[in-house]
C-alpha positions as CSV (number, residue, x, y, z in Angstrom):
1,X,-45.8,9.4,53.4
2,X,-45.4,12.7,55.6
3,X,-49.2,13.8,56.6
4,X,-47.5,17.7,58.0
5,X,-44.7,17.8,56.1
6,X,-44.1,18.2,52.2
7,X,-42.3,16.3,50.0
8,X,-39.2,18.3,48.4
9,X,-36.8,18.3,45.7
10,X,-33.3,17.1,47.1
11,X,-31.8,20.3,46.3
12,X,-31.0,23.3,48.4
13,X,-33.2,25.8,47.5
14,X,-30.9,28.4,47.2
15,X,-28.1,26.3,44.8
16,X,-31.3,25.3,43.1
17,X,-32.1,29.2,42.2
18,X,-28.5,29.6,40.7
19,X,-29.1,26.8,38.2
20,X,-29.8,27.8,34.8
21,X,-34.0,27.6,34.3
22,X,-34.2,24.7,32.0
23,X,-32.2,22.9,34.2
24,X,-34.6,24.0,37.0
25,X,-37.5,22.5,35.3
26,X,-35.8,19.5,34.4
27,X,-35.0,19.0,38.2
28,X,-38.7,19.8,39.3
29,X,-40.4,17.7,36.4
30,X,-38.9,15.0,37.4
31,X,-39.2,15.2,41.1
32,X,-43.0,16.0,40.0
33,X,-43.0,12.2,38.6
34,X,-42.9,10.9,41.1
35,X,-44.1,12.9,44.2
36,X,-46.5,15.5,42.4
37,X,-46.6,18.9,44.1
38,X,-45.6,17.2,47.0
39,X,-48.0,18.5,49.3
40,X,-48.5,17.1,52.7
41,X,-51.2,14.5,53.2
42,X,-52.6,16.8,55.7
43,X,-53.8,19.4,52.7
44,X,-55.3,16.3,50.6
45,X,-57.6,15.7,54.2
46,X,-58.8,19.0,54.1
47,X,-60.3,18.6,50.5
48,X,-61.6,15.3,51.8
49,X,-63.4,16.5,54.7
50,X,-64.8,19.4,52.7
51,X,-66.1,17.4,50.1
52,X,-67.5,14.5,52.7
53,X,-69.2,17.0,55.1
54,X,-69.7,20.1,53.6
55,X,-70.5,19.0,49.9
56,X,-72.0,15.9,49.9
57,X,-73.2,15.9,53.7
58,X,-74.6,19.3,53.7
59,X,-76.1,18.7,50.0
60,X,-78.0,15.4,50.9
61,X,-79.1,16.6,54.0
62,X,-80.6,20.0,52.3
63,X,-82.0,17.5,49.8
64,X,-83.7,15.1,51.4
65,X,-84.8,17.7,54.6
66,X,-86.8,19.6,52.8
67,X,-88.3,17.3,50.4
68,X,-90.6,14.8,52.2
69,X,-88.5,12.3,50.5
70,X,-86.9,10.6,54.3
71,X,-83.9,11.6,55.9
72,X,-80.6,11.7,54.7
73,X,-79.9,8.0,56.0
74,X,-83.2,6.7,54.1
75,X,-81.0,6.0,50.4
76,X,-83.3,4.0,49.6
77,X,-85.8,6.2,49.4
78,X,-84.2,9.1,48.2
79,X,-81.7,7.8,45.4
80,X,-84.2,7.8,42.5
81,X,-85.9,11.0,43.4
82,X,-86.1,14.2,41.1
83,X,-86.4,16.3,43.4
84,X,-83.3,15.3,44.8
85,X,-81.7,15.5,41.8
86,X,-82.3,19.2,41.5
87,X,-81.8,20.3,44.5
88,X,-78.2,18.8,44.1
89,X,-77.5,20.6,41.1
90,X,-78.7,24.1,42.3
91,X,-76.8,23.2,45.8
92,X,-73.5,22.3,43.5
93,X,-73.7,25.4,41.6
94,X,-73.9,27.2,45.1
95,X,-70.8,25.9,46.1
96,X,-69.1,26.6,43.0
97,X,-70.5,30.1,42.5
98,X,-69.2,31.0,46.2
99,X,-66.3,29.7,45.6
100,X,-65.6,26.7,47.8
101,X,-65.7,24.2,45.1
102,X,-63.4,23.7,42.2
103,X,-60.4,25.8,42.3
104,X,-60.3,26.0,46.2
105,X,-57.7,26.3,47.9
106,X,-53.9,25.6,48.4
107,X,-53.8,22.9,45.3
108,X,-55.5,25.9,43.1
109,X,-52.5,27.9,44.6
110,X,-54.7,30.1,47.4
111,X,-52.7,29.3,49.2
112,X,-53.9,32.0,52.1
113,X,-56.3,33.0,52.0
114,X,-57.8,29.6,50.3
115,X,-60.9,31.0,49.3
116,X,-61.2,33.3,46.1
117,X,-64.7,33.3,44.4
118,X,-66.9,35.6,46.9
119,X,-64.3,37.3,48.7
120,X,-63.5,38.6,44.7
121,X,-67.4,38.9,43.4
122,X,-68.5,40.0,46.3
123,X,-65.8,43.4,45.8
124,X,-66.5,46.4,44.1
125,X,-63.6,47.9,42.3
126,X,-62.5,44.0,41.2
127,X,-61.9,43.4,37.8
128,X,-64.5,41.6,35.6
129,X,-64.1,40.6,31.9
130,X,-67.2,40.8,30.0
131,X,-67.3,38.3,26.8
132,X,-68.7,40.4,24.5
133,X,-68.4,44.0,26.0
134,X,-68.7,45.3,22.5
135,X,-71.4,43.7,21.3
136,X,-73.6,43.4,24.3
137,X,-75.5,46.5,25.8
138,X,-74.8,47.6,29.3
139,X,-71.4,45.2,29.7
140,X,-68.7,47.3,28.7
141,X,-66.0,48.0,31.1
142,X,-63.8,45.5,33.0
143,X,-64.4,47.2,37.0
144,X,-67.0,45.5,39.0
145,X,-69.5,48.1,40.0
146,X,-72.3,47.3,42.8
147,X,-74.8,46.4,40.3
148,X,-72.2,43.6,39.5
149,X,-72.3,42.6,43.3
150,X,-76.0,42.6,43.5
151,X,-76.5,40.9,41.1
152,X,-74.4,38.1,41.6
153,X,-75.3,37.9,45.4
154,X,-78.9,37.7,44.1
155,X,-77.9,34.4,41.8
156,X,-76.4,32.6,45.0
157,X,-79.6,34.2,47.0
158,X,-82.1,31.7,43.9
159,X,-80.1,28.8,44.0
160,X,-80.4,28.5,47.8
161,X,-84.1,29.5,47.7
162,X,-85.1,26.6,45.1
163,X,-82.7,24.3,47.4
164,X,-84.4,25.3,50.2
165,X,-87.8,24.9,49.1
166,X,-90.3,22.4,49.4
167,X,-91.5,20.2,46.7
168,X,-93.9,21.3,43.8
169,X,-96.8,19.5,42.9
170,X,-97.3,20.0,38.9
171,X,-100.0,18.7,37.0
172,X,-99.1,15.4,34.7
173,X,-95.6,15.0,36.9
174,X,-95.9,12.1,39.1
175,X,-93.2,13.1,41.2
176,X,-93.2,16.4,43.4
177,X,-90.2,19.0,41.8
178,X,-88.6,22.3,42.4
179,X,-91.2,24.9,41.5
180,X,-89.9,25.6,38.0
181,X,-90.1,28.9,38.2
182,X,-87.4,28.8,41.3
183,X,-85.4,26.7,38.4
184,X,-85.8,29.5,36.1
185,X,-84.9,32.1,37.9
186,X,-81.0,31.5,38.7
187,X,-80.9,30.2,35.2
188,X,-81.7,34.1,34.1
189,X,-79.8,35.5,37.4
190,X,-76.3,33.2,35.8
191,X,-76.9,34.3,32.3
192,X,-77.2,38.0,33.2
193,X,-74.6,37.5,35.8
194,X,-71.9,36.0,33.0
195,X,-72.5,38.9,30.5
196,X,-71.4,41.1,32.8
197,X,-68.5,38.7,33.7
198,X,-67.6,35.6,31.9
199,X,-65.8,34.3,35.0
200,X,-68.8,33.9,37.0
201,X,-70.5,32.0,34.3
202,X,-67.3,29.6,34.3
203,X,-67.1,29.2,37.6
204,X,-70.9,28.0,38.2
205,X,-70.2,25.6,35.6
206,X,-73.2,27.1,33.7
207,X,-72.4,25.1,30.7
208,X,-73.0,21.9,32.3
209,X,-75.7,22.7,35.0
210,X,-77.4,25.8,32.7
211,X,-79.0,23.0,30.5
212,X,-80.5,21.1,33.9
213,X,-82.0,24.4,35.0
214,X,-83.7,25.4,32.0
215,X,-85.1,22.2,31.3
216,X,-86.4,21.7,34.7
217,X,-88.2,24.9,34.6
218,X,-89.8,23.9,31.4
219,X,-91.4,21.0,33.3
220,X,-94.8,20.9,33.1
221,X,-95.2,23.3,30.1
222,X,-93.4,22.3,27.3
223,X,-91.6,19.0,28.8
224,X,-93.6,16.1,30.1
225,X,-91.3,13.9,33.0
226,X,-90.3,11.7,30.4
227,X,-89.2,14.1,28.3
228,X,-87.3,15.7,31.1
229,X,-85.3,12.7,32.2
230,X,-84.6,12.4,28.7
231,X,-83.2,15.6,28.0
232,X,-81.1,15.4,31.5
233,X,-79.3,11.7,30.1
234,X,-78.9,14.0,26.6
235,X,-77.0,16.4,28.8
236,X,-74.9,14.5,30.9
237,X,-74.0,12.1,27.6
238,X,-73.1,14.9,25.8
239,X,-70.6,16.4,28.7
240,X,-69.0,12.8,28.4
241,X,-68.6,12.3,24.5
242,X,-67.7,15.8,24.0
243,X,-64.9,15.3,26.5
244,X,-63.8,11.7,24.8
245,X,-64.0,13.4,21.6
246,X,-61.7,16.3,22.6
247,X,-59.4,13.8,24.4
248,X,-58.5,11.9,20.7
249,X,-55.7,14.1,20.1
250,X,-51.4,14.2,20.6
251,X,-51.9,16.2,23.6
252,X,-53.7,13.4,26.2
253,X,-51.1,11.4,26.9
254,X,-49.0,14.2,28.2
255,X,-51.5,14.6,30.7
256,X,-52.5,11.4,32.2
257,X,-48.8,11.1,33.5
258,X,-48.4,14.3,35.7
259,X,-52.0,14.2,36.7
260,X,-51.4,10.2,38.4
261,X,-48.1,11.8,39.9
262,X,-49.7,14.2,42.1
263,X,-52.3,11.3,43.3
264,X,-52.1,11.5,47.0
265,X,-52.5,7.9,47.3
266,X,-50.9,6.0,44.2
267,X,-47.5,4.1,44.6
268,X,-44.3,5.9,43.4
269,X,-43.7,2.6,41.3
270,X,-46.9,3.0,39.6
271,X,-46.3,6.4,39.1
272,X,-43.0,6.0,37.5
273,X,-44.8,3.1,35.2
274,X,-46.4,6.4,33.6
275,X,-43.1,7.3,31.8
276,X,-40.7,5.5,29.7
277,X,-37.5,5.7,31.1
278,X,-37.0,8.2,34.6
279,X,-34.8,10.2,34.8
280,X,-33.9,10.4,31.3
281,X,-37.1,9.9,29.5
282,X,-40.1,11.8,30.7
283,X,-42.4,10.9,27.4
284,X,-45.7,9.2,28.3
285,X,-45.0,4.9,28.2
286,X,-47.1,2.4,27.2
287,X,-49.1,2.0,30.2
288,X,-49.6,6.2,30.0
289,X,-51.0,5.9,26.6
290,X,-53.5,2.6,27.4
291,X,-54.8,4.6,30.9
292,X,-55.5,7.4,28.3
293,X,-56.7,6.3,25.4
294,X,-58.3,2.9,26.4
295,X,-59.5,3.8,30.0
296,X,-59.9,7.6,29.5
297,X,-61.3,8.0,25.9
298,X,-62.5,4.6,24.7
299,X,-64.7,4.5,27.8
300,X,-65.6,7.9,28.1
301,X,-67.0,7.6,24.6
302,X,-68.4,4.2,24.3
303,X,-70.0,3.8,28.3
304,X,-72.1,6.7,28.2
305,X,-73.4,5.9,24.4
306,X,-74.2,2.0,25.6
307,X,-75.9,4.0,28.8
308,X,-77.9,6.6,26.2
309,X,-79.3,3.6,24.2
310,X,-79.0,0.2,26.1
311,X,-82.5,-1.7,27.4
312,X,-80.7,-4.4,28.5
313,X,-80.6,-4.0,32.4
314,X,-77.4,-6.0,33.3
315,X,-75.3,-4.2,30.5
316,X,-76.7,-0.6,31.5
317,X,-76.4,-1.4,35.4
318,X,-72.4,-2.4,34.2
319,X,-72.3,0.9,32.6
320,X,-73.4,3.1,35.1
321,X,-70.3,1.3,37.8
322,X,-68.6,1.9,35.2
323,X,-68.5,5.5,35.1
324,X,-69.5,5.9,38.9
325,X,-65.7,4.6,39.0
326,X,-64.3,6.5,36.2
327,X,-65.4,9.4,38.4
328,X,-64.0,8.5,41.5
329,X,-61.0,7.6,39.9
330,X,-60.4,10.7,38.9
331,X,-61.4,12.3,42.0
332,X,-58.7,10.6,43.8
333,X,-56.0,11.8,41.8
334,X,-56.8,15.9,43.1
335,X,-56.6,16.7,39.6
336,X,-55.1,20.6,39.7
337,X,-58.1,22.4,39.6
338,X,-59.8,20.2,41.9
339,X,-62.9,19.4,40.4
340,X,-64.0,17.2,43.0
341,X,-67.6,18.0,43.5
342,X,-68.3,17.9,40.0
343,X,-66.5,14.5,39.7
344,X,-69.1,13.0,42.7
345,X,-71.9,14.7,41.5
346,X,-72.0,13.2,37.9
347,X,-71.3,9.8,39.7
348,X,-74.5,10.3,41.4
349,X,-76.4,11.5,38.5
350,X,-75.5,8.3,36.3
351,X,-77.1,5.9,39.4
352,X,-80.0,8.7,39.1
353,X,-80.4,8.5,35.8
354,X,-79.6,5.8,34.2
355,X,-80.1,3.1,36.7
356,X,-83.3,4.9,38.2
357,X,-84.8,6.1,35.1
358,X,-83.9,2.9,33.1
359,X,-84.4,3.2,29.1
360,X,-86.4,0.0,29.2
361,X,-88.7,1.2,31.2
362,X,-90.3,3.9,28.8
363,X,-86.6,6.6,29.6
364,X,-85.1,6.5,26.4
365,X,-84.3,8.6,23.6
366,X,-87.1,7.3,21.3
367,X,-89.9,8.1,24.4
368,X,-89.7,11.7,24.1
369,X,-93.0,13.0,23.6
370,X,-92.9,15.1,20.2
371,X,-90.3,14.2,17.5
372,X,-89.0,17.4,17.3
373,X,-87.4,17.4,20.6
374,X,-84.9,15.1,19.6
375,X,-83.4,17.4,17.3
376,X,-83.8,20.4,18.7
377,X,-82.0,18.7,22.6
378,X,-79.3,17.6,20.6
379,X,-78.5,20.8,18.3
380,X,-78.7,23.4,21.1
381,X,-76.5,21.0,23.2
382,X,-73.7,20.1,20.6
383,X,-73.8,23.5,18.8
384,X,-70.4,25.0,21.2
385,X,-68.6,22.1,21.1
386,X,-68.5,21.6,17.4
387,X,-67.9,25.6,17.2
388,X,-65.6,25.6,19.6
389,X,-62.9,23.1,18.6
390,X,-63.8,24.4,15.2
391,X,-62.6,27.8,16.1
392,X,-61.7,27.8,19.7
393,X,-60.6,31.3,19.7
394,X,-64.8,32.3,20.3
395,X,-65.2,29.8,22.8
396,X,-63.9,28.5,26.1
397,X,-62.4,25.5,26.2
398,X,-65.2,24.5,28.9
399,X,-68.8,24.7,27.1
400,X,-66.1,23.0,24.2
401,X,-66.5,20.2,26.3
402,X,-62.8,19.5,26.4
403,X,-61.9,19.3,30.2
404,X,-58.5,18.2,31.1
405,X,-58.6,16.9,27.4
406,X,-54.7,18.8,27.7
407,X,-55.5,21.0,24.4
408,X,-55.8,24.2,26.6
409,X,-54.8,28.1,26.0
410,X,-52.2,28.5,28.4
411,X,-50.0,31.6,28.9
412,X,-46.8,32.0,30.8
413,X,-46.1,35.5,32.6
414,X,-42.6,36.8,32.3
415,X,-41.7,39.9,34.7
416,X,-38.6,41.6,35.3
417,X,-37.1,41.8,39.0
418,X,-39.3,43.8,41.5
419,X,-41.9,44.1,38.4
420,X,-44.0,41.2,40.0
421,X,-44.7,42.8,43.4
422,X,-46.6,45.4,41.5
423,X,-49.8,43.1,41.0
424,X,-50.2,43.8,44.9
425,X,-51.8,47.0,44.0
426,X,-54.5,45.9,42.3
427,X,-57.6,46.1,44.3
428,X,-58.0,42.1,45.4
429,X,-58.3,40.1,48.3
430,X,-55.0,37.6,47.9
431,X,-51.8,38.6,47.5
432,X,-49.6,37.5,44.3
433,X,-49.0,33.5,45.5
434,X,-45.0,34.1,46.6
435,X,-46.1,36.6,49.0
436,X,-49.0,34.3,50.2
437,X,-46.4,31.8,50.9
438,X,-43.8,34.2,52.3
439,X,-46.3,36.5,54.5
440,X,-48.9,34.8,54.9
441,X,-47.8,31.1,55.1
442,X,-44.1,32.0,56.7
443,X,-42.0,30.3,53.9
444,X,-38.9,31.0,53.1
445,X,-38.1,33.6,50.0
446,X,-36.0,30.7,48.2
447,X,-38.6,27.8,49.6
448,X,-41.7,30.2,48.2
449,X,-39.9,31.1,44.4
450,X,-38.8,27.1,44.1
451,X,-42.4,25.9,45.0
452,X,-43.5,28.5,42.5
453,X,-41.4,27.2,39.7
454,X,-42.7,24.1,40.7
455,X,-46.0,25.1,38.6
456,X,-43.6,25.6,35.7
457,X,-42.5,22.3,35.8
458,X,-46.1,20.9,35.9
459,X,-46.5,23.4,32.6
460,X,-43.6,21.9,30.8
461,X,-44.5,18.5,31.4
462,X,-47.7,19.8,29.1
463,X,-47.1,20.4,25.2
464,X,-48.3,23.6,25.4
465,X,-45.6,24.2,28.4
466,X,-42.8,23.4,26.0
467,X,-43.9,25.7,23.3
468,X,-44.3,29.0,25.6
469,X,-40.8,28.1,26.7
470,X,-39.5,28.1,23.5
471,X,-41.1,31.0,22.2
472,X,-39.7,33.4,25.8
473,X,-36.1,31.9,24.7
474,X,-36.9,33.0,21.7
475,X,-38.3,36.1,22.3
476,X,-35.8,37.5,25.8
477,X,-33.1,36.1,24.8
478,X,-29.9,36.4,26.6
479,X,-32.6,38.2,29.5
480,X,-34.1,34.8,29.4
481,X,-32.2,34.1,32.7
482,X,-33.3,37.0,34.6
483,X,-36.8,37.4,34.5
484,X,-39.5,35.9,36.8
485,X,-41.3,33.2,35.1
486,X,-45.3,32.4,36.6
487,X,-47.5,30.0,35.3
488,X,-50.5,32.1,34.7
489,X,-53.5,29.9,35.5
490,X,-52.1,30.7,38.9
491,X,-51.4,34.8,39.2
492,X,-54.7,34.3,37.4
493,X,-56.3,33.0,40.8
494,X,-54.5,35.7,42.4
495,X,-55.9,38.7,40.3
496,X,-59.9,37.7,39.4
497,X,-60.3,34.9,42.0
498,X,-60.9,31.7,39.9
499,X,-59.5,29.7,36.6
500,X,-59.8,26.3,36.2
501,X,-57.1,26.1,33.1
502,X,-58.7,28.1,31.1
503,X,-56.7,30.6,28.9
504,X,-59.6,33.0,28.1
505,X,-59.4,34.4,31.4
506,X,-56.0,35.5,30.9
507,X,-55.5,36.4,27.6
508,X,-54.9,40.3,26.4
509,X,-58.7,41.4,27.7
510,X,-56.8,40.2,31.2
511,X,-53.6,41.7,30.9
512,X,-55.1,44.8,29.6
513,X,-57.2,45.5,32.4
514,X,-53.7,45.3,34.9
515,X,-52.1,47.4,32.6
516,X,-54.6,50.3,32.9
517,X,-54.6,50.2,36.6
518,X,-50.7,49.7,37.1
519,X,-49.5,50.9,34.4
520,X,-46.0,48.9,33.9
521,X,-43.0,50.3,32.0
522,X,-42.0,48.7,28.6
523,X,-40.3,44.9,29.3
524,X,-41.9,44.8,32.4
525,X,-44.6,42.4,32.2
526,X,-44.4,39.8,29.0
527,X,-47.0,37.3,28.3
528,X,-46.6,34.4,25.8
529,X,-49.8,33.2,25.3
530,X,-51.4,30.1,23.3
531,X,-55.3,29.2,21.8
532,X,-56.2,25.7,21.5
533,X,-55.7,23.4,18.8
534,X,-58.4,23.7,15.9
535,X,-59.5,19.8,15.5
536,X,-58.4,20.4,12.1
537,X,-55.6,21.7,12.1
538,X,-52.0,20.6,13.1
539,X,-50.6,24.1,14.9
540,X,-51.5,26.4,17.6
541,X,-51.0,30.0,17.4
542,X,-49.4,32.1,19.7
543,X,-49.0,35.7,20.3
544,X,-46.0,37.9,23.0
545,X,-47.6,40.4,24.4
546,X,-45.7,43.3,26.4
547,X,-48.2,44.7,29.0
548,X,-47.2,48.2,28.2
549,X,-46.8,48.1,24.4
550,X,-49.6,45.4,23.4
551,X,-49.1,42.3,21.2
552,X,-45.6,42.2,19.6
553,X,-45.8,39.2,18.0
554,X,-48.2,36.5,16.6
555,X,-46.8,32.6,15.0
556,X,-47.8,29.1,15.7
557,X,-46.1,25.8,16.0
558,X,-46.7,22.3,15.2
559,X,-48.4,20.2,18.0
560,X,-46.3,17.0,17.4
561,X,-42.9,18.9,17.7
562,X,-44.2,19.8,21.3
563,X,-45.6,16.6,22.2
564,X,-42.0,14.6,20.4
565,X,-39.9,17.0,23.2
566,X,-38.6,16.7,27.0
567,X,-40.3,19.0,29.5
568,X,-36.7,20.9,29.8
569,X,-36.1,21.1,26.1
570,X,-32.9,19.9,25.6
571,X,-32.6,20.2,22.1
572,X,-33.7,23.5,22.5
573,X,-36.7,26.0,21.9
574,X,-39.3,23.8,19.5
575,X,-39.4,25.2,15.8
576,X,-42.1,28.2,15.6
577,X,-43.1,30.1,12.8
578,X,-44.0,33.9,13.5
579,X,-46.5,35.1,11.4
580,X,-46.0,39.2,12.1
581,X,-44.1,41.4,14.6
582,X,-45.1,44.6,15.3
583,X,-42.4,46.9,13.0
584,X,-41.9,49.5,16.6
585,X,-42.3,47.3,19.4
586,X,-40.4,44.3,18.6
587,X,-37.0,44.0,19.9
588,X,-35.4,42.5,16.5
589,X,-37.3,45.3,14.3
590,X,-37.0,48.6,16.7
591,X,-34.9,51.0,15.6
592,X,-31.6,51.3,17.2
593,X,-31.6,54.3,19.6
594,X,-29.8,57.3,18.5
595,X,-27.0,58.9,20.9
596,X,-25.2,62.0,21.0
């Protein structure tokens, strides 16, 4: 277990570059089985010194500080404390907002510099990619202007002001709170602040801790305490069973295995338990499927509904170790977007919650204080996950409630030699990642491209990675070979500062926006890019896009031929079924050129 040094494929880098790409990802998926990115132990320290003393040390301390609720040391007098509560959210959504928390760093491929999120936001001239710039006054365009800046400084400028605050007296609360106005005003700085750019919204997690502001700034007024630790176990619940929910589909078991390979700390022969038959056989095993759909859904699903509605305190205090571990657990494995301080915080909140606001003790569902709250909680809260594994093309995958569920939109970027280096003039902080790792991290060209392709690998080990291969075969054809494949999640990091596997960030709107500033030739820059599942339905659908031309083609695929096929394909591209080509663009249906 080096701690400076990274594990590598036991290839030369440079034969490895002269192999034939499939072959390439079968080589890296399956040293990705067992050692994961291979990163040093060195870089898994740094996350866990950030998250130990900057997160959690630096959050309790603010907390408790200035709260009149003892010092940081005094648990026990702090645990069970509102106020805390709060002021851990609005510190959380700090850290994620500036950019330190998920997606930091060189496991979210910044590599150097390892910060994105301010050094991006804080940039006029950036891009930003409104979510409905056609529909919504005042948000049109995609370059951030200074309004853009001040106002998003202003929403990190709130959420330290209500964490820094001292505690609230308000009338019929027996606990002091944040002021709820200092609650309600981030809450309005993040909303504006996402209009203008969907990425910032993302990035604060706003559909997870939006809910928690508004209904602690309706404290007091509408909600009476009871009502308000009632709506905050409504929210959390519904993050959980919206998550199990998404999970119960062919895609999950794809994902438990490459996620427990690049745990820092798990045992290769555990690792290679994940998979049925190494080298040969990289399909989830047994073992894969009971750690996802036993351990993963089943509990996901079932623990937080026996914590919504259980008065029996032995069974709920069971419950709430039971997802206190389930989050830890998955803190340890570094999942790739690193979603660490999320992952500790909501083990936090279900002590705070649930063990310190017990359901027997007048906390439960059926003690809210007017009957139509009930209804009116759990419609507003469920409304974008049903729509949006209904119709996921309107709505991120993330207020769909279906994190690291594996049914993502996912893109692949294709470029042809020297094309890639043009992303370089785009007006951003970071370098594309192979320069970061050549110039800035003194790698070796032939190191930096096969830890790059490393990322593909990761992809194919996905469904959704095996039908965006298929569909570039398809698609370049005998050029297959020669262009420069880049996962996209990653150049997306690169370009606007932040993704967290989310396709909407770097769909056409994305590509678009490069194009008008660089302006790439025809076949320069192709993008093969996938929606999520419908719940409903068996396909995805897929569109090529050429930066220069637009979208070229549109088909789907069936879900179960991805999930039945190796990472490397070796049975070939998966069946597709294309659905339209454009009659001038396409390379089968452009006329041939005319010579003299």
């Amino acid at each position: 277990m080096p701690f400076l040094t990274p594990d590598v494929p036991p290839v030369e880098p440079a034969e490895f570059l002269t192999r034939p790409r499939q072959e390439r990802i079968r080589v890296l998926a399956t040293f990705w089985s067992e050692y994961g990115f291979g990163t040093p132990k060195m870089v898994h320290t740094i996350y866990i010194v950030k998250l130990l003393v900057l997160y959690i040390g630096g959050g309790v301390a603010l907390a408790t500080l200035t709260s009149d609720v003892g010092g940081p040391f005094d648990v026990a007098q702090w645990w069970d404390q509102p106020i805390v509560y709060q002021k851990l959210v609005l510190w959380t959504v700090f850290v994620e907002l500036f950019g330190i928390g998920g997606t930091w760093g060189p496991l979210a491929a910044h590599f150097k510099p390892m910060t994105g999120g301010i050094s991006y936001w804080a940039r006029p001239g950036t891009i930003r990619l409104p979510p409905w710039p056609g529909k919504v006054p005042f948000t049109a365009g995609d370059n951030r202007s200074p309004f853009d800046v001040l106002l998003y400084v202003a929403c990190l400028g709130s959420l330290l002001l209500g964490a820094f605050s001292g505690g609230s007296a308000i009338d019929g609360i027996p606990f002091a709170m944040v002021d709820p106005v200092l609650m309600l005003v981030p809450a309005v700085l993040l909303v504006l602040c996402g209009l203008r750019d969907k990425t910032l919204f993302l990035a604060a997690r706003g559909e997870q801790y939006l809910p928690i502001l508004l209904v602690s700034s309706a404290v007091g007024t509408i909600l009476t305490f009871t009502d308000f630790i009632v709506a905050a176990k409504l929210i959390i619940v519904l993050v959980w069973v919206g998550a199990a929910i998404s999970k119960m589909n062919a895609h999950f078991e794809n994902v438990v295995p490459p996620m427990v390979s690049n745990a820092p700390f798990t045992p290769r022969a555990l690792k290679r338990a994940h998979y049925r038959s190494l080298p040969d056989d990289l399909k989830p095993s047994r073992l894969a499927w009971f750690m996802a759909h036993v351990l993963g859904t089943t509990a996901e699903l079932v623990v937080p509904l026996v914590l919504l509605f259980s008065t029996s305190w032995p069974i709920t205090l069971l419950a709430v170790g039971s997802m206190v571990l389930f989050h830890l657990f998955i803190t340890q494995t570094f999942p790739l977007a690193v979603p660490l301080e999320w992952n500790i915080l909501f083990a936090y909140i279900s002590v705070f919650l649930f063990a310190g606001h017990f359901a027997g003790d007048g906390y439960g569902i059926g003690d809210l204080s007017e009957p139509w709250m009930l209804p009116v909680l759990v419609a507003a809260l469920v409304f974008f996950p049903v729509l949006g594994n209904l119709r996921p093309d309107l709505v991120s995958f993330l207020p769909s409630m279906r994190q690291y569920a594996g049914n993502w939109a996912s893109a692949t970027w294709a470029f042809k030699p020297g094309a890639e280096a043009k992303l370089n003039q785009l007006r951003k902080p970071a370098k594309n990642q192979i320069d970061q790792l050549i110039d800035g991290m003194g790698y070796d060209p032939d190191v930096a491209e096969m830890t790059m392709q490393m990322t593909l690998s990761w992809r194919a080990m996905h469904s959704q990675g095996r039908g965006l291969f298929s569909v570039l075969q398809n698609y370049l054809g005998d050029e297959y070979e020669t262009y420069s494949l880049r996962e996209a999640e990653f150049c997306c990091n690169a370009v606007i500062g932040w993704n967290f596997g989310d396709g909407h960030l770097h769909d056409d709107q994305l590509i678009e926006a490069i194009q008008r500033r660089i302006g790439f030739a025809p076949g320069e820059f192709v993008v093969v890019w996938v929606e999520s599942q419908p719940i409903h339905k068996p396909t995805q659908a897929y569109f090529v896009m050429d930066a220069a031309l637009g979208i070229v083609e549109r088909g789907t695929w069936l879900v179960r031929d991805c999930v039945d096929a190796q990472p490397w394909l070796p049975d070939g591209p998966v069946p597709t079924t294309v659905t339209w080509r454009h009659p001038q663009y396409h390379p089968e249906l452009r006329a041939p050129e005319v010579t003299a």
